[in-house]
C-alpha positions in Angstrom: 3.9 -10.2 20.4 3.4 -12.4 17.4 6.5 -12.2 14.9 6.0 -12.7 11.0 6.9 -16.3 11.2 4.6 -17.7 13.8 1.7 -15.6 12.0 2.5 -16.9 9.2 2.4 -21.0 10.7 -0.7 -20.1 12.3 -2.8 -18.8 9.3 -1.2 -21.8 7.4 -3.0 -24.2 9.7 -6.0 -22.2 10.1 -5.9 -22.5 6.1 -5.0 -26.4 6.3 -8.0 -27.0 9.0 -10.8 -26.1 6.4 -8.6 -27.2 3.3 -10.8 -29.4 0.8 -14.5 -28.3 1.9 -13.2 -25.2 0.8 -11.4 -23.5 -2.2 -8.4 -21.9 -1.6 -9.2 -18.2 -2.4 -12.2 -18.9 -0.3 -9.7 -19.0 2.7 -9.9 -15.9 4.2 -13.8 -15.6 3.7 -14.0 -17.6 6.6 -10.3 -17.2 8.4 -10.6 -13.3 8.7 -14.2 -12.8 10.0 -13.0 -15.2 12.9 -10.2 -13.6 13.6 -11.9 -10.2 14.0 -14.5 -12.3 16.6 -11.6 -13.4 18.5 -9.5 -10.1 18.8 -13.2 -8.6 19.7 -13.6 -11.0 22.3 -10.2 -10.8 23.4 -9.9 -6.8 23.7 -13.4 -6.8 25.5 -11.5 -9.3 28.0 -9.2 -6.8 28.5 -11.9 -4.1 29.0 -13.6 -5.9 31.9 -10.1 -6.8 33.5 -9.4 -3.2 33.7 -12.9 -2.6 35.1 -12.7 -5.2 37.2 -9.6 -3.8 38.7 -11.4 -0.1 39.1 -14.3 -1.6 40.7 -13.6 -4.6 42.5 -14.7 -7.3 40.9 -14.9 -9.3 37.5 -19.2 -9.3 38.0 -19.1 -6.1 39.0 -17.6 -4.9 35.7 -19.5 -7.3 33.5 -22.7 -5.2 35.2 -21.1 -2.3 34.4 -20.4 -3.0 31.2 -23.8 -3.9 29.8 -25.3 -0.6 31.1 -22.9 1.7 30.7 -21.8 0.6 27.2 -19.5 3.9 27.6 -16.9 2.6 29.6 -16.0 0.2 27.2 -15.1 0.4 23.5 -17.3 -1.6 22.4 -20.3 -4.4 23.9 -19.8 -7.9 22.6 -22.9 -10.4 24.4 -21.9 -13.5 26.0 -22.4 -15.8 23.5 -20.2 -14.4 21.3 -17.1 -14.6 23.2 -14.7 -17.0 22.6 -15.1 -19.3 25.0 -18.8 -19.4 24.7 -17.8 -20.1 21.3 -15.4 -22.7 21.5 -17.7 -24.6 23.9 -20.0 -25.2 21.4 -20.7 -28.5 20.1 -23.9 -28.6 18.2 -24.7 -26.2 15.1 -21.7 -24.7 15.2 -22.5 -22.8 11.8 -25.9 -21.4 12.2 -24.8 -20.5 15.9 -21.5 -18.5 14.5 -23.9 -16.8 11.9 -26.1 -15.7 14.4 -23.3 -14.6 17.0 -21.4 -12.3 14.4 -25.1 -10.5 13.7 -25.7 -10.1 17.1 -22.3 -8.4 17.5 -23.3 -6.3 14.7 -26.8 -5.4 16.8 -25.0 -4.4 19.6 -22.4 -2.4 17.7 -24.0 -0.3 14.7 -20.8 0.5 13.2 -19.9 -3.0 12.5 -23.6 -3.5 10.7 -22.3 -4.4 6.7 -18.6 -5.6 7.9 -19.0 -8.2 10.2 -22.3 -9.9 9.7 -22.4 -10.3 5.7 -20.5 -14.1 6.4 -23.1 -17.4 6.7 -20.8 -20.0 8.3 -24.0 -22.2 7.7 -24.0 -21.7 4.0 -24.9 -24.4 1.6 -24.0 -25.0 -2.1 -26.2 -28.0 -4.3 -27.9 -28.9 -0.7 -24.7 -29.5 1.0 -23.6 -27.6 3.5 -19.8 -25.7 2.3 -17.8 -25.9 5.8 -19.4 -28.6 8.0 -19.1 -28.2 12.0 -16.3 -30.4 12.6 -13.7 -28.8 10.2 -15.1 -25.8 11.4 -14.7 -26.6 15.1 -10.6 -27.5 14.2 -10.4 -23.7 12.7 -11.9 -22.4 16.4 -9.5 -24.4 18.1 -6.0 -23.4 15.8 -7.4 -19.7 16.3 -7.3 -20.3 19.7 -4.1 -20.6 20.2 -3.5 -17.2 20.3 -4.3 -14.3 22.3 -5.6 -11.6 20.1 -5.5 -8.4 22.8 -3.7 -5.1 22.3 -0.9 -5.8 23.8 -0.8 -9.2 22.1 -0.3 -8.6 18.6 0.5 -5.5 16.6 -2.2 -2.9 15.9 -3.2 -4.2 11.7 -3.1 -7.7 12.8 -6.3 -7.7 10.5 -4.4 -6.4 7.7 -1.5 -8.5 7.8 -3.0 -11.6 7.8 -5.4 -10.7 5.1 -2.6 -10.1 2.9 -0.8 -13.8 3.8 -4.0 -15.4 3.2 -4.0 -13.0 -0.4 -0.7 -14.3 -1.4 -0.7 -17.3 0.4 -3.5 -18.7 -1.6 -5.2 -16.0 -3.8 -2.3 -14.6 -5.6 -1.7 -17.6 -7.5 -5.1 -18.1 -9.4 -5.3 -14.6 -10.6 -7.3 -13.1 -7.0 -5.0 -10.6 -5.6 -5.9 -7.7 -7.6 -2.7 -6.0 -6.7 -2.9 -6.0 -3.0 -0.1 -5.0 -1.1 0.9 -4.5 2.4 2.6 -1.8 3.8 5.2 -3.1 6.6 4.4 -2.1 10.1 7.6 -0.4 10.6 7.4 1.9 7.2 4.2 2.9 8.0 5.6 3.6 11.7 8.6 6.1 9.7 5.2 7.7 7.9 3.5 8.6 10.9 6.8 9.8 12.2 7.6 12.2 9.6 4.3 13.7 9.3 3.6 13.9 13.4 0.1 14.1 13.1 -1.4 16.6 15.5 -4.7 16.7 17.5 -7.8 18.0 15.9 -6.1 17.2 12.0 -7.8 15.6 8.8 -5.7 12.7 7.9 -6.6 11.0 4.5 -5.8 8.1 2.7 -7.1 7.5 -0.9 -6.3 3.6 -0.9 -6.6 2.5 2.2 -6.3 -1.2 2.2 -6.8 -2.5 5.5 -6.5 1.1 7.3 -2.8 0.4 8.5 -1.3 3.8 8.0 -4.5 5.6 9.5 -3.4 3.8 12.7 -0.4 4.5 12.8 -1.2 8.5 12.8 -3.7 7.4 15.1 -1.7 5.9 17.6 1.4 8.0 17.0 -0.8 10.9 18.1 -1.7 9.2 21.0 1.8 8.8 21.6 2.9 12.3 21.4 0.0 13.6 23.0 -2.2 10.8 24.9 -2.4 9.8 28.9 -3.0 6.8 30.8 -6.2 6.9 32.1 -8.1 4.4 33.7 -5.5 1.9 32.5 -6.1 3.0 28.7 -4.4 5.9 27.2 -6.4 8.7 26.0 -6.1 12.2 24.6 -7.1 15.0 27.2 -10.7 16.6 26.7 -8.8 19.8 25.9 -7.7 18.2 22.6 -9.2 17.1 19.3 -8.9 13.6 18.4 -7.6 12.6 14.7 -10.1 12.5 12.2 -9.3 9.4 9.5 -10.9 9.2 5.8 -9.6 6.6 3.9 -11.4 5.1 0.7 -10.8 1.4 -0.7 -11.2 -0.4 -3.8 -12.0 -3.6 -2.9 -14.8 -4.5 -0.8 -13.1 -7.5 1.3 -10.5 -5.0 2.3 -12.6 -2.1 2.7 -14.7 -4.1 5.3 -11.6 -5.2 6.9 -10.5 -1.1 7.4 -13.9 -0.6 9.0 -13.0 -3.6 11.8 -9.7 -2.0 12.9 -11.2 1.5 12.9 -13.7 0.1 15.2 -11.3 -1.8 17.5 -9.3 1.2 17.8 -11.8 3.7 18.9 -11.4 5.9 16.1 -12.8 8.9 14.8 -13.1 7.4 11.0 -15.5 6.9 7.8 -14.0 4.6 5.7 -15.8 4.5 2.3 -15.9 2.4 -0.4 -15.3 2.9 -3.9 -12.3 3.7 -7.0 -11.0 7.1 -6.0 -9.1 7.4 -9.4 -13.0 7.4 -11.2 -15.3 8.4 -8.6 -13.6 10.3 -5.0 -15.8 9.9 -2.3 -14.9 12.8 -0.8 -16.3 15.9 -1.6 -17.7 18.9 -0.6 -21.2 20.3 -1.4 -20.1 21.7 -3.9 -18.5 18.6 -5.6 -15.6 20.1 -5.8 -12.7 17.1 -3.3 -12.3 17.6 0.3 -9.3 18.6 1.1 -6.8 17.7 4.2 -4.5 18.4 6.4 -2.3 15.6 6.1 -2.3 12.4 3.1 -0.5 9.1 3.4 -0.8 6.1 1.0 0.4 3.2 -0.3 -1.0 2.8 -3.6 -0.5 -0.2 -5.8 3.2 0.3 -7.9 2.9 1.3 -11.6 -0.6 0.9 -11.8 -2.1 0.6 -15.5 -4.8 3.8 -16.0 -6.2 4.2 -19.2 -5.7 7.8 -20.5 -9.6 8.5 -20.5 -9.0 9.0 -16.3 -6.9 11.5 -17.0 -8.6 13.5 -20.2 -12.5 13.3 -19.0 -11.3 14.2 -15.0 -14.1 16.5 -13.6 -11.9 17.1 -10.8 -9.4 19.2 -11.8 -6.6 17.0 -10.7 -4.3 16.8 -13.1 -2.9 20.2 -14.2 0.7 19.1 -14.4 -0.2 16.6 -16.9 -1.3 13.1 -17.6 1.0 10.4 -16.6 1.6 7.2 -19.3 -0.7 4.1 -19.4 2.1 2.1 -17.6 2.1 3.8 -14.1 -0.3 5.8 -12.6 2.2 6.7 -9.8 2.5 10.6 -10.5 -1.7 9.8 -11.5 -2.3 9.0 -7.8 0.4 12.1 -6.8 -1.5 14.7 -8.4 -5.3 13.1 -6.9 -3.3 13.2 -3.6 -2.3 17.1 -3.9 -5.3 18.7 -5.0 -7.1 16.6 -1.7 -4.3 18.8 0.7 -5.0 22.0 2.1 -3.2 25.2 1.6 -0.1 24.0 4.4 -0.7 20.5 4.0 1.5 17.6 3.9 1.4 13.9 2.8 3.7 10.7 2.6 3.7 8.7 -0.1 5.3 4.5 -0.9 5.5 4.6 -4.2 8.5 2.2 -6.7 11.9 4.1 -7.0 11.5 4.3 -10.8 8.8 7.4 -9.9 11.8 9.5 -9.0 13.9 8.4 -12.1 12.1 7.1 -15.2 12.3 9.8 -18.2 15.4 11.7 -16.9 18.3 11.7 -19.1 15.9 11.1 -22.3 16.4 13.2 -25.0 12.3 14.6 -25.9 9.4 14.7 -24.0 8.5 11.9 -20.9 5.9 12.6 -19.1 6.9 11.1 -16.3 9.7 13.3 -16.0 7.1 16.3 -16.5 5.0 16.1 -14.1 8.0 15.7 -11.6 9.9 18.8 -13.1 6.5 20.5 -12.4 6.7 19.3 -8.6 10.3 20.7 -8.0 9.3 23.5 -9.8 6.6 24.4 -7.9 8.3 23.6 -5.0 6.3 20.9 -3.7 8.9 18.0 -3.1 10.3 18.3 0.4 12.2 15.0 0.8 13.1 11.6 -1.0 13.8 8.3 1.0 15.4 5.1 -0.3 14.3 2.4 1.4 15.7 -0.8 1.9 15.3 -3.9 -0.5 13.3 -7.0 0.8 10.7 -5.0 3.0 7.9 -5.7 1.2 5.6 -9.4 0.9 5.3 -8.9 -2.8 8.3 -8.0 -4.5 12.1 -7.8 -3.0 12.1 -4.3 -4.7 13.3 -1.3 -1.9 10.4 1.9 -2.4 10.9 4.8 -2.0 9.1 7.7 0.9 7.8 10.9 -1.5 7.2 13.5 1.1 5.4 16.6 -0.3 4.5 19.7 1.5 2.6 22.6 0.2 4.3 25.0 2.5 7.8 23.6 2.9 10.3 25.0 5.5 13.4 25.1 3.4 12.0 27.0 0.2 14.2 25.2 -3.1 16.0 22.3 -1.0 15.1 18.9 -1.2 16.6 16.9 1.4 17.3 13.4 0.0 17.9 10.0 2.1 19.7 6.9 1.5 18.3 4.4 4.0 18.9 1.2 2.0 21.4 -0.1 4.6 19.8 1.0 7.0 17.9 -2.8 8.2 18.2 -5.4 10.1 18.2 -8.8 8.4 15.3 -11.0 8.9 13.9 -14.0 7.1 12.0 -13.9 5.6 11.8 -10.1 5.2 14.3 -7.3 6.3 13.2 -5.1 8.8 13.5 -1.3 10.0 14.2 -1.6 13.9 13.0 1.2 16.0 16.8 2.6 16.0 16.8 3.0 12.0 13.3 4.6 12.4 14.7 7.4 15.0 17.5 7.8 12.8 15.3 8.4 9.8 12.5 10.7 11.1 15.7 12.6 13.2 17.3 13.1 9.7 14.3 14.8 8.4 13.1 16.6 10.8 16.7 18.7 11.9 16.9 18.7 8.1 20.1 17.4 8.1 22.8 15.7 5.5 24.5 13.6 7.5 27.3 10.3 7.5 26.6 7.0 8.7 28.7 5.9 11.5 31.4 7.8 12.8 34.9 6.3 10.8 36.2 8.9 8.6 35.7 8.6 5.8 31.9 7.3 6.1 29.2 6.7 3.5 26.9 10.0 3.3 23.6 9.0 4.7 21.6 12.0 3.5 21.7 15.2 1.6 20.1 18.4 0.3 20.1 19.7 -3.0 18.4 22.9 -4.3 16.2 22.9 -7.5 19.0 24.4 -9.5 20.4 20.6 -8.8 17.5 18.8 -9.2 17.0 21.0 -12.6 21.1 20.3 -13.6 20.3 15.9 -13.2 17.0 16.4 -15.2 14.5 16.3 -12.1 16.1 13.0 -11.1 15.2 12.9 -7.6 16.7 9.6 -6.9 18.6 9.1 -3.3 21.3 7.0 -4.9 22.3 9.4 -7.4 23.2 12.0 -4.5 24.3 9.8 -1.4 26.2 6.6 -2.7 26.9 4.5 -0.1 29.4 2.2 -2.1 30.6 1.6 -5.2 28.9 -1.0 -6.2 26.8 -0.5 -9.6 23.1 -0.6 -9.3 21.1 -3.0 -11.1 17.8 -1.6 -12.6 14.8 -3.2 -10.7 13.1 -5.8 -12.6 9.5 -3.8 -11.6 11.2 -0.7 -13.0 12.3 -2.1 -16.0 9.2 -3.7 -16.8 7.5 0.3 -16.6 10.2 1.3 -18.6 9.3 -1.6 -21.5 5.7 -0.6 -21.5 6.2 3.0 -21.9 8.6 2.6 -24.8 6.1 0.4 -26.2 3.7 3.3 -26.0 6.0 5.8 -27.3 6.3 3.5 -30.2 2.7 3.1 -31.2 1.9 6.6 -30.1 4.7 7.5 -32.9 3.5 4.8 -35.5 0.3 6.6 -35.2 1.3 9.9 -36.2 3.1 8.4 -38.5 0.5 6.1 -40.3 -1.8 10.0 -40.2 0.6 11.9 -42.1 1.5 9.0 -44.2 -2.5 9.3 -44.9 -2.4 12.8 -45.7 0.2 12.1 -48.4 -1.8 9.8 -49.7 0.5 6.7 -48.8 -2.5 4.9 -46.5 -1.8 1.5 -47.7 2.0 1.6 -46.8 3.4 -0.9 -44.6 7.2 -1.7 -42.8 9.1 -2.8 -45.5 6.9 -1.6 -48.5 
């Protein structure tokens, strides 16, 4: 299994093999569409291996396999498998163009995602990537198998975040991606234990990473082996995934691991804050059985999202301009059913920011109007350094419409809980069990078993949460030392911006009633 480091060398020379013909946030244009052609090729190998083992031979399967296209995933023709690829040594471009659309042919679902690249595009007459630079990329992709078993599941999505920060980042390109770390998303699918038949959505989906890891957690709990691949049993429902995505390069890259995973998905483009894609005939939003997201941290929203929504999503008020976190919240809970549950990554300030204040924060609001209504089932603190773009630690927001503990909240302090790693921490599969165990026994509970130990977990009732001003924050509750905490610098930049809106938001009224006494002309210091 590829580890973070040795992805991370490999996409740097992939990069470094087409460097010069082609500019840097231009990368992954060509990088990820090979990539996708390669763990193609290399999970149909695996397909015909395991036919070739039912049946008895390798030609036997490949026979099989091109007329019974149901007994394999997918079909991918023999010129566009990566051998046939790599063998090539003439019109490399035009014949890379002309494989990807034939995998499209064969494969409706990939028609729009995979064959939109032209490897044999030209710009001013000359041609952008030439053969032979493009020939190196094959062969550094190459070094690599790409099969199930070979790399982890959003293989797609990881290295289409390197490549973003890598070399996009920089020159203003990112547009706020952000990567959700296999292992958190893991802990999400853990806590919400998708079950067969269930609605799972995601509002922005990114790459598609959490969707598969409900996916293949409920294949875990529920699946069998069968005929070497592991399946649900026709007595049961398979997961239905809906996930929507901003940006198009991502959006295309959720529709590729939907479609090497064999799932039951639609995947739709477009800004769910202005426009949701899902609705009913009605036009009132879909709702489902389960939500988890990642969505970009502190998001700036203009106020007109909020005042002109024809959705009726935000009835426990409009968040600031300086985060959209409890924005995204509220689009999140009026998409659950009556019962439903969802997961959310959001930045610890969405917990904190507004308590102790003295006045109005609306922030603080909307979350009093959570515990209130007793939405807020649990709170986990995450550890710092988990994430590519920031060294900040997240926090899990787990909401439930029909909680089993009516007015608890049972809060987590997981932040020691990793195992250092350069150059990210990690959750091992140890910390996870712990984790999900903790919330599902619903338990407050010590680390270790010295006496005394740091609290791990605990539970509060609303009464609490009321008593610390609807600060929901782990730390406040479950201190594992004494150490003093120092305000993230993410946090504390929200925190600057929405003072800075409190303050013109109160020069405002003042500059109006200054008006009305007929002061209009006064200025600081007149």
């Amino acid at each position: 299994m590829l580890d973070i480091q040795q992805l991370e060398t490999w996409l740097w020379d992939a990069a470094c093999a087409i460097r010069g013909p082609v500019d840097a946030p231009k990368f992954k244009d060509y990088i990820l569409p090979l990539i996708f052609l390669k763990r193609l090729s290399d999970v149909y190998d695996d397909e015909i291996a395991r036919l070739a083992e039912e049946f008895g031979s390798p030609k036997i399967a490949e026979k099989l396999a091109a007329e019974q296209r149901n007994l394999v995933r997918f079909y991918i023709p023999k010129e566009a498998r990566w051998e046939a690829i790599r063998q090539r040594t003439t019109g490399l471009g035009q014949y890379l163009t002309d494989v990807v659309r034939a995998v499209a042919r064969e494969n409706p679902r990939l028609q729009g995602v995979i064959d939109t690249v032209d490897f044999n595009a030209t710009a001013a007459g000359q041609r952008i990537l030439d053969d032979p630079p493009l020939a190196n990329l094959i062969e550094v992709l190459s070094r690599h198998r790409l099969g199930l078993r070979d790399v982890e599941p959003d293989i797609l999505g990881r290295a289409y975040e390197y490549l973003l920060r890598k070399f996009a980042e920089g020159q203003g390109q990112s547009a706020g991606e952000f990567y959700t770390p296999r292992e958190v998303a893991i802990l999400m699918a853990r806590l919400l234990e998708p079950g067969p038949g269930m609605e799972v959505y995601d509002p922005c989906c990114g790459s598609g990473g959490l969707l598969i890891k409900c996916h293949l957690r409920l294949l875990e709990t529920h699946g069998q082996r069968q005929n070497g691949q592991v399946r649900l049993p026709a007595h049961l429902a398979p997961l239905r995934v809906y996930g929507q995505e901003i940006n198009p390069a991502t959006f295309a890259i959720a529709r590729m691991n939907a479609f090497i995973h064999d799932m039951e998905a639609e995947i739709l483009p477009g800004d769910t804050m202005r426009r949701p894609a899902f609705t009913d005939p009605s036009g009132r939003l879909r709702r489902f059985d389960l939500v988890v997201a990642n969505p970009m941290w502190n998001q700036d929203f203009s106020q007109d999202i909020y005042e002109n929504d024809l959705y009726e999503r935000f009835r426990f008020g409009a968040p600031p301009s300086s985060s959209a976190d409890w924005g995204w919240l509220q689009h999140m809970l009026a998409s659950l059913k009556d019962g439903g549950r969802m997961a959310v990554v959001l930045d610890t300030g969405a917990v904190s920011r507004g308590s102790g204040n003295q006045g109005s924060n609306r922030e603080r609001d909307i979350r009093r109007a959570f515990v209130e209504a007793d939405l807020v089932e649990a709170v986990l603190l995450l550890p710092e350094n988990l994430f590519y773009n920031t060294t900040a630690p997240g926090i899990i927001l787990v909401i439930n419409r029909a909680k089993r503990r009516r007015g608890e909240i049972l809060l987590i302090n997981a932040s020691k809980l990793f195992a250092k790693g350069r150059p990210k921490n990690c959750l091992t599969d140890e910390h996870i069990q712990t984790v999900a165990d903790l919330y599902h026994d619903w338990q407050a509970a010590e680390v270790g078993a010295q006496s005394p130990a740091p609290l791990l977990s605990a539970i509060i009732t609303k009464e609490e949460a009321a008593r610390n001003d609807y600060n929901l924050s782990p730390s406040r509750y479950v201190a594992t030392n004494d150490r003093e905490e120092v305000l993230p610098l993410e946090e504390a930049m929200v925190l600057l911006r929405e003072a800075e809106e409190e303050r013109a938001e109160a020069d405002r009224a003042l500059r109006e009633v200054l008006a009305q006494l007929g002061l209009g002309g006064w200025r600081d210091g007149a």
